[in-house]
C-alpha positions as CSV (number, residue, x, y, z in Angstrom):
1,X,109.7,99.7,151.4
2,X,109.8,100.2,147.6
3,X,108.3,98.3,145.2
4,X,109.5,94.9,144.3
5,X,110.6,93.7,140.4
6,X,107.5,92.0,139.8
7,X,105.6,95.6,139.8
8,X,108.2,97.2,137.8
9,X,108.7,94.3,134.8
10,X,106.4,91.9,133.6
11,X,107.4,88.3,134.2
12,X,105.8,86.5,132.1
13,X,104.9,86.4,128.0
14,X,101.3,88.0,126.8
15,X,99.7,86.7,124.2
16,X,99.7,89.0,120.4
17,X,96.6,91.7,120.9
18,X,93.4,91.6,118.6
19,X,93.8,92.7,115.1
20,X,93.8,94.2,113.1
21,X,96.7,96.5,114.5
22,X,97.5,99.7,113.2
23,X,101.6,101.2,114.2
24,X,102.9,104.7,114.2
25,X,106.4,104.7,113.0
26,X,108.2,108.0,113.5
27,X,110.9,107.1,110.8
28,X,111.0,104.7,108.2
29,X,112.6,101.8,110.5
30,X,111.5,102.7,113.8
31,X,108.3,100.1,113.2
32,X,111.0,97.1,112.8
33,X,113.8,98.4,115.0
34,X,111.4,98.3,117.8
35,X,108.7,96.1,117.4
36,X,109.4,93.9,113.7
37,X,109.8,90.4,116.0
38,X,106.0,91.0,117.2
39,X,105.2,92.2,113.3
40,X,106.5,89.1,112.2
41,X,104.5,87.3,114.5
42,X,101.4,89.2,113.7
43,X,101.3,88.3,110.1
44,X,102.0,84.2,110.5
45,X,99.5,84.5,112.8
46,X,97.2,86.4,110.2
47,X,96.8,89.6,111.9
48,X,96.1,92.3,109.7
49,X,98.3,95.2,110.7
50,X,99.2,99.0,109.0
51,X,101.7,101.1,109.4
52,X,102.5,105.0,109.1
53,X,105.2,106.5,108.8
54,X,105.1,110.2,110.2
55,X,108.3,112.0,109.0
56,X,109.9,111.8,105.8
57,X,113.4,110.6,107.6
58,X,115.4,113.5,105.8
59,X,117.9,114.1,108.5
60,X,119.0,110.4,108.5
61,X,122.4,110.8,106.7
62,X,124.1,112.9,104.2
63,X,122.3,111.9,101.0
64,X,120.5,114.0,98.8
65,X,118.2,111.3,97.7
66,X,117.7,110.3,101.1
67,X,113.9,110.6,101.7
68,X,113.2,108.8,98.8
69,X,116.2,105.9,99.5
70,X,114.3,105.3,103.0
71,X,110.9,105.3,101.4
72,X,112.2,102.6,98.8
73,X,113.2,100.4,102.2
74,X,110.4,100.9,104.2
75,X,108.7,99.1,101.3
76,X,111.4,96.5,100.8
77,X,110.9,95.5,105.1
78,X,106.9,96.4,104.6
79,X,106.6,93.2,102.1
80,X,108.7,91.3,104.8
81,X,106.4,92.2,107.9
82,X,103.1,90.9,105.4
83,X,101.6,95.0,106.1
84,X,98.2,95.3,104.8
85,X,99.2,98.6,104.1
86,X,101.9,101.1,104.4
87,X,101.4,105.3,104.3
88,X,104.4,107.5,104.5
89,X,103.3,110.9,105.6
90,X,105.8,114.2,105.0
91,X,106.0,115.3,108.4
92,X,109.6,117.2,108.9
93,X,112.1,114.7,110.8
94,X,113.4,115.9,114.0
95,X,110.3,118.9,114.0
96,X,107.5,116.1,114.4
97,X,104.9,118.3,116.4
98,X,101.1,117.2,117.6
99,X,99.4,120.3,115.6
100,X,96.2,120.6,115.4
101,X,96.1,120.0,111.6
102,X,98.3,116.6,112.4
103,X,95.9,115.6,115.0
104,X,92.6,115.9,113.3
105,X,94.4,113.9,110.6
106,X,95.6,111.1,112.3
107,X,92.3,110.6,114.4
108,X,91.1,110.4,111.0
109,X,93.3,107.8,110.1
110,X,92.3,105.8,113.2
111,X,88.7,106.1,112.7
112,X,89.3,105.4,108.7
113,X,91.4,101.7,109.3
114,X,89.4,101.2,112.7
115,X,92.0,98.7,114.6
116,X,91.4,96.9,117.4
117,X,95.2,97.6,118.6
118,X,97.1,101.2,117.8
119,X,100.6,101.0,118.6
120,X,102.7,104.4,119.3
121,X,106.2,104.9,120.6
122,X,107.4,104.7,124.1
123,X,106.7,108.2,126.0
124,X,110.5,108.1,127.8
125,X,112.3,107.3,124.4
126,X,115.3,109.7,123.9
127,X,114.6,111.0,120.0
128,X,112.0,114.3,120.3
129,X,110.3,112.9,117.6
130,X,109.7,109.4,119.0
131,X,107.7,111.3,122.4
132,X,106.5,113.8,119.6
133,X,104.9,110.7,117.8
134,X,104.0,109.7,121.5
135,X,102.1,112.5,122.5
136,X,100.5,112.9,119.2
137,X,99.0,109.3,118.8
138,X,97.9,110.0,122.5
139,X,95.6,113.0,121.9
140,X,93.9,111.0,118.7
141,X,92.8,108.6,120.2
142,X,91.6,110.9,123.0
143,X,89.2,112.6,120.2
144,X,87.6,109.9,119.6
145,X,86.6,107.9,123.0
146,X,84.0,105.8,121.0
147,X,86.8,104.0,119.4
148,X,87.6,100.9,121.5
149,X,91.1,100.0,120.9
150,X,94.0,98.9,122.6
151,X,96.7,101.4,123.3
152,X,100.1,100.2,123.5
153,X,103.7,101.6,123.1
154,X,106.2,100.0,122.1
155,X,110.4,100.8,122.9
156,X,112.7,101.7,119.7
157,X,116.3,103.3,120.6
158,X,116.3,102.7,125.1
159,X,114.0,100.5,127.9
160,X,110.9,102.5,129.0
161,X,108.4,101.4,131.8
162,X,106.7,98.4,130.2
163,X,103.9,96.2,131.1
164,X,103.9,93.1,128.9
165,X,106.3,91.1,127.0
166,X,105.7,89.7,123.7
167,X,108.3,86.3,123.1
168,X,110.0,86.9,119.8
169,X,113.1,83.8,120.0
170,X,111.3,82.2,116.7
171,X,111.2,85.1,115.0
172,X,114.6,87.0,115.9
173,X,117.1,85.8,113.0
174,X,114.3,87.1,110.7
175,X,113.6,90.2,112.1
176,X,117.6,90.6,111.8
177,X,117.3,90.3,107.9
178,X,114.5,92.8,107.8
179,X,116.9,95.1,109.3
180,X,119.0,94.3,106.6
181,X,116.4,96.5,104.6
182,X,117.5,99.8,105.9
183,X,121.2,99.9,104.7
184,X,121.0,103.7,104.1
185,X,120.7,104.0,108.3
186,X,122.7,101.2,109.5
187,X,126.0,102.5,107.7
188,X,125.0,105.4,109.4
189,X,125.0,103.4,113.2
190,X,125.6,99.8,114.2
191,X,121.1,99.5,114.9
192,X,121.6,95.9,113.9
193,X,124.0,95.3,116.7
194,X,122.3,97.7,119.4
195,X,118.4,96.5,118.6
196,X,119.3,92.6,119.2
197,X,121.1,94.0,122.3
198,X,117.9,95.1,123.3
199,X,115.4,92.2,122.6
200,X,118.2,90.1,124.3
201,X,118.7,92.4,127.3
202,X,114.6,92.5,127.8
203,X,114.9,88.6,128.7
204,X,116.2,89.4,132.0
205,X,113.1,88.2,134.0
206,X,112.1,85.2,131.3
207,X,113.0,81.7,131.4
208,X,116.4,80.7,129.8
209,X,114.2,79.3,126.8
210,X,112.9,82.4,125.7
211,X,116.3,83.7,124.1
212,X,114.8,87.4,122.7
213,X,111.6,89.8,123.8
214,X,110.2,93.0,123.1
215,X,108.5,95.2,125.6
216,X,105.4,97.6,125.5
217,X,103.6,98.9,127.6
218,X,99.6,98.3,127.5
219,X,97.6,101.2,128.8
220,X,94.3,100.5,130.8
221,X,91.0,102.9,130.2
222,X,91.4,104.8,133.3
223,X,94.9,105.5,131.7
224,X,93.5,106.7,128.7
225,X,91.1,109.4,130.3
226,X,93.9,111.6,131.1
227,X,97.0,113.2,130.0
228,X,100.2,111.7,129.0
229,X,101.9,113.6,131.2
230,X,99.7,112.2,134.2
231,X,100.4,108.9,133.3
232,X,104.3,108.8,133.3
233,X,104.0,111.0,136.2
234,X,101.9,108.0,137.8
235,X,104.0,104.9,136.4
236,X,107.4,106.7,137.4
237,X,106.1,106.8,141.2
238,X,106.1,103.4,141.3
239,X,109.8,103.4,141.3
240,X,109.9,105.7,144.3
């Protein structure tokens, strides 16, 4: 017999984790494409949350100006979301790589803005630099066990495995105008369209009233103490 729904989906809402939350962004956009409705409701609820952007988003269209056109609207959706504080790092985009000079950096980042919550993307996403950012954010916080956070990832561009389900119906027609913000990406794709798809599409096990969602999935300690790798290996068996 395999497994039933219930211990593939989560069917029903979680509550926003403790603050102050600190997100991984691969490109300037992935942080509201994928999780700006639970941003959103992170700052009216007065959560204190940071974001970094890894890559400077230079492959993103034909522009010459380009890195510093998606910098400019990172900032514009930034003020939106309420961030603390937003960094935008110089990684290259599409060669985002967990090196060891990256890694000591970032776990320095995560012991510098101490969060209660670090939020990375989902490990089955399709972009490289999306499971790059992944497996990067991964070994961090695996330098630095006396940090006791919250892992959780959080789906940008397809549906990964996911675990809990944050409500975002109130929310949803503003995180469409903070789309709005990155012009330079959605003439390049209809994201607008496809990430409201998405929210809407991860209602599928909620009650009628709950019209959009996003998903993440929350890792548990005995998670954390071993490899990425292990633990998709592990959460992909329970569809088998």
């Amino acid at each position: 017999m395999l497994n039933p729904e219930h211990m593939l989906l989560p069917y029903s809402l979680s509550d926003l984790p403790a603050g102050p939350w600190l997100v991984f962004a691969p490109h300037a956009d992935d942080e509201t494409y994928g999780m700006g409705g639970t941003l959103l409701r992170a700052r009216d609820k007065g959560i204190e949350t940071h974001v970094i952007v890894l890559t400077d988003g230079a492959l993103g269209g034909d522009r010459d100006d380009l890195v510093a056109i998606r910098r400019n609207e990172v900032k514009q959706a930034a003020k939106a979301l309420g961030l603390a504080s937003l960094q935008c790092w110089d990684e290259p985009d599409r060669g985002l790589a967990a090196t060891p000079a990256l890694l000591t950096k970032t776990a320095a980042e995560i012991a510098k803005i101490s969060p209660k919550t670090v939020f990375f993307p989902a490990p089955l996403e399709a972009h490289p630099d999306h499971r790059a950012a992944a497996a990067l954010v991964w070994q961090a916080l695996q330098r630095s066990p006396e940090l006791r956070v919250t892992a959780m990832s959080y789906e940008i561009g397809n549906q990964n495995p996911i675990n809990t389900m944050i409500d975002t119906t109130a929310v949803i027609n503003e995180k469409a105008r903070v789309m709005t913000c990155y012009n330079s990406q959605n003439t390049e794709n209809n994201y607008e369209e496809l990430v409201l798809s998405l929210d809407k599409g991860r209602t599928f096990t909620m009650p009628p009233e709950v019209s959009h969602c996003e998903g993440f999935y929350t890792y548990s300690d005995a998670q954390r103490s071993k490899t990425l790798h292990e633990v998709i290996r592990e959460i992909v068996a329970l569809y088998f």
